[in-house]
N, C-alpha and C positions, 0 to 999 in steps of 0.2 A: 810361638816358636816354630821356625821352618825345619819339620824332621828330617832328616837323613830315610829315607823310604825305599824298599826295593819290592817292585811291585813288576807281577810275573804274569802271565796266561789271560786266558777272555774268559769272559761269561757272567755269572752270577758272584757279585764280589763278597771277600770274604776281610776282614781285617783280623790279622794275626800280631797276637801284642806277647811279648817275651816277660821272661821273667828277672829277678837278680840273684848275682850278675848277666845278662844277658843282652843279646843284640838280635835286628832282625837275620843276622846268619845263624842264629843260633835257630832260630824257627823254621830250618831248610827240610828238617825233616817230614815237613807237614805241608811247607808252600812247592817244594818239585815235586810232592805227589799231586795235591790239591789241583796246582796251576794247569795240571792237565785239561779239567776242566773247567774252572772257575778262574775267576779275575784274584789275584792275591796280593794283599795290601800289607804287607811288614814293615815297621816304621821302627828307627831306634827311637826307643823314647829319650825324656830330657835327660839332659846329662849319661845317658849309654852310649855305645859305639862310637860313631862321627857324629852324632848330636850331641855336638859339644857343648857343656854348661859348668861353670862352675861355683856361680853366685848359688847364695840359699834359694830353697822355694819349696814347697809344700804340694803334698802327694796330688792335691786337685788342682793344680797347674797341668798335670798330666791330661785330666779331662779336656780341658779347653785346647791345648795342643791338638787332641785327636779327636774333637770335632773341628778343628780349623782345617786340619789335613780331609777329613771327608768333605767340605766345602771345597776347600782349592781343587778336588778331585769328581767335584759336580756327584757324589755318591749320597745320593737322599736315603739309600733303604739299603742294608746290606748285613750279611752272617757276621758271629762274632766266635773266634776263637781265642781262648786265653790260658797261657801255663802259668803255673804258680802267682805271682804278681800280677801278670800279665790277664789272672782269670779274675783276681778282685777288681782290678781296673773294669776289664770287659763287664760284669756285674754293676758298676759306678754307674758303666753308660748308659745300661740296661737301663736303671733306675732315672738318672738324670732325664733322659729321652728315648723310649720306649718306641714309641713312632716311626726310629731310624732304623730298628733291628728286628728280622725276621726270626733268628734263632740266634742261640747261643752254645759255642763247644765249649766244657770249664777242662781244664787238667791238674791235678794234683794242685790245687786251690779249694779255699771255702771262705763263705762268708761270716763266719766266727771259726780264724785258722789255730791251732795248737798244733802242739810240739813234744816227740817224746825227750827226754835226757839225751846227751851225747855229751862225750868227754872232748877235751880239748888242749890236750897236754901238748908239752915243747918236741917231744917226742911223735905224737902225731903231728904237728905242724911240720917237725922236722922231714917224717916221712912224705909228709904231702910234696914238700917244697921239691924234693929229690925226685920223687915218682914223676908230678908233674912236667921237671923236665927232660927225666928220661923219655916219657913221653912223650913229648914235641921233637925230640930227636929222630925219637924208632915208635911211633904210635903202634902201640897196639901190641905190643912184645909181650910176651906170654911169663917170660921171666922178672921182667920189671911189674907186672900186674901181682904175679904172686908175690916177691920179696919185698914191695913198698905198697902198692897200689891198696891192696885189702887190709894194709897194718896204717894208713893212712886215714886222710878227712874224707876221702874218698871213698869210704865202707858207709858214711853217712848219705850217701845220694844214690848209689850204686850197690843194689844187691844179686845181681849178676855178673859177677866183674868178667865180661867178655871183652875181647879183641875189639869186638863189634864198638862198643860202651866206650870205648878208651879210644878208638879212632875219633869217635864224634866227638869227644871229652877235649882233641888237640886239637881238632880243627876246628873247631865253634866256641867248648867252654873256658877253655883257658883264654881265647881272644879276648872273647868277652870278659872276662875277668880283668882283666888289664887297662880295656876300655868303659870300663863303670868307672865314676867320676866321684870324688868324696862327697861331691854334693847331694846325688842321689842314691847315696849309701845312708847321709845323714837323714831326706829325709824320708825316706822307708823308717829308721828307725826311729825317729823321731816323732812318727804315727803309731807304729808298734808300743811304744811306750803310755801311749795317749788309750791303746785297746781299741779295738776295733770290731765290731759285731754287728751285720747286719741283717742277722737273719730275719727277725721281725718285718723287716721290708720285703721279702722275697716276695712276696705275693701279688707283689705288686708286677713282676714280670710273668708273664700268662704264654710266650711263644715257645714253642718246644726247644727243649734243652738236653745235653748229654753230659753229663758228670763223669768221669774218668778219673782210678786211682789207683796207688801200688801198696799193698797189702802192707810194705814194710817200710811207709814214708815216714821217716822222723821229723822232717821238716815241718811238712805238712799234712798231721795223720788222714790214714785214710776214715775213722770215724767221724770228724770236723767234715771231711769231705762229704762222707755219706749224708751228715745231718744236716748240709745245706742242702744237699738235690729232693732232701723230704722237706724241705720247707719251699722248694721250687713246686707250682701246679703244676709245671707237665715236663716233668725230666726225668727221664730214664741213667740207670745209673747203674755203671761196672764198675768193679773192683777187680784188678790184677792178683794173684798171689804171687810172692817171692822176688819183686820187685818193688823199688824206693822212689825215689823222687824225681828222677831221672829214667821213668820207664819208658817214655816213649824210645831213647835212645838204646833202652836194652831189649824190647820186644817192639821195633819198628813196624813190622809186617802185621801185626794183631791188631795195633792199635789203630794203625789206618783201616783197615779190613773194619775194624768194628765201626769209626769215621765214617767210610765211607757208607756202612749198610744204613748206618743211621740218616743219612745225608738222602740215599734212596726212601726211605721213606717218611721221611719230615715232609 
């Protein structure tokens, strides 16, 4: 499949793959810093954003997409960054072809992921639905954060509920959300169901790695997290406190600052 790709800056290229729901705008927080120096490759995957799909297909169609896109893009060797979905995918590639990748950035992703409990009541939908689009209206409003935002689905992603969080949440995460396609909802879950555990294989990726996480990820705990970067031989690995699943977008400035120190010395 021909992705939908936006692809920024020169130099040493990086492919930056999103998470669900997600699109390559959702990945801006990493490629307008990045692109400063580096070449940056964000692709919607199948069925997200304008890579439209709505036939079935299976999670490693994803693979072959984005090695078709490094060919179309004459890209033999190049960095891997990946959030949530976006990091087990990046990991697949690792695995599949090793060859192509110099390093790997993970984010709040692992290679056997778990999940704490979260509630899901009509009442939290309800507040989601409300907040979310007060927020597309007036992003980032301090009064709609407290009265719906933190009594919402939204205290599950976001444990910093800043102005900050909630701007990027209207302009990237709700798009995104709109633009994931039933196809690649089903199968995500469709794999999930099937279990998915790779850590036994880690070992087999040997380039330096950075593992990134937020102390208070329900989606994707930050232990899962931690126990793939010990099953990585050479990845170094932070953990955030008092941030979820969504931390790049609540401590933007740390986490690039930690990106980039890592990036100086890999």
């Amino acid at each position: 499949m021909d992705l939908n790709t936006e692809i920024q800056g020169q130099g040493y290229p990086i492919l930056c793959l999103h998470g669900h729901p997600g699109s390559s705008a959702s990945m801006s927080v990493f490629t307008n810093y990045l692109s400063q120096k580096y070449l940056t490759i964000a692709p919607d995957l199948r069925g997200y954003g304008k890579s439209k799909y709505q036939q079935d297909f299976v999670m490693e169609e994803h693979l072959q997409d984005l090695t078709d896109l490094l060919d179309k893009h004459n890209i033999d060797r190049c960095l891997l960054l990946g959030w949530s979905l976006g990091g087990i995918i990046a990991m697949e590639l690792a695995l599949l072809m090793p060859e192509r990748f110099s390093g790997m950035i993970l984010i709040a992703t692992a290679a056997k992921p778990l999940s704490s409990p979260t509630s899901n009541t009509w009442k939290d939908q309800l507040f989601t639905g409300i907040g979310g689009i007060i927020n597309l209206i007036k992003p980032g409003w301090q009064w709609n954060i407290d009265t719906f935002g933190k009594r919402s689905l939204f205290r599950f992603l976001i444990e910093n509920h800043s102005p900050e969080s909630y701007n990027y949440l209207a302009k990237e995460g709700t798009p995104a959300y709109f633009k994931t396609s039933k196809a690649a909802t089903n199968a995500l879950f469709n794999a999930i169901r099937q279990g998915y555990n790779r850590l036994e294989d880690l070992h087999k990726i040997d380039f330096p790695c950075l593992m990134l996480s937020g102390e208070c990820d329900s989606n994707i705990t930050a232990y899962s997290s931690q126990k793939t970067a010990q099953y990585l031989p050479n990845c170094e690995y932070i953990n955030y406190p008092q941030v979820a699943h969504l931390f790049p977008w609540e401590i933007p400035e740390l986490v690039l600052k930690d990106i980039q120190k890592w990036l100086d010395n890999y």
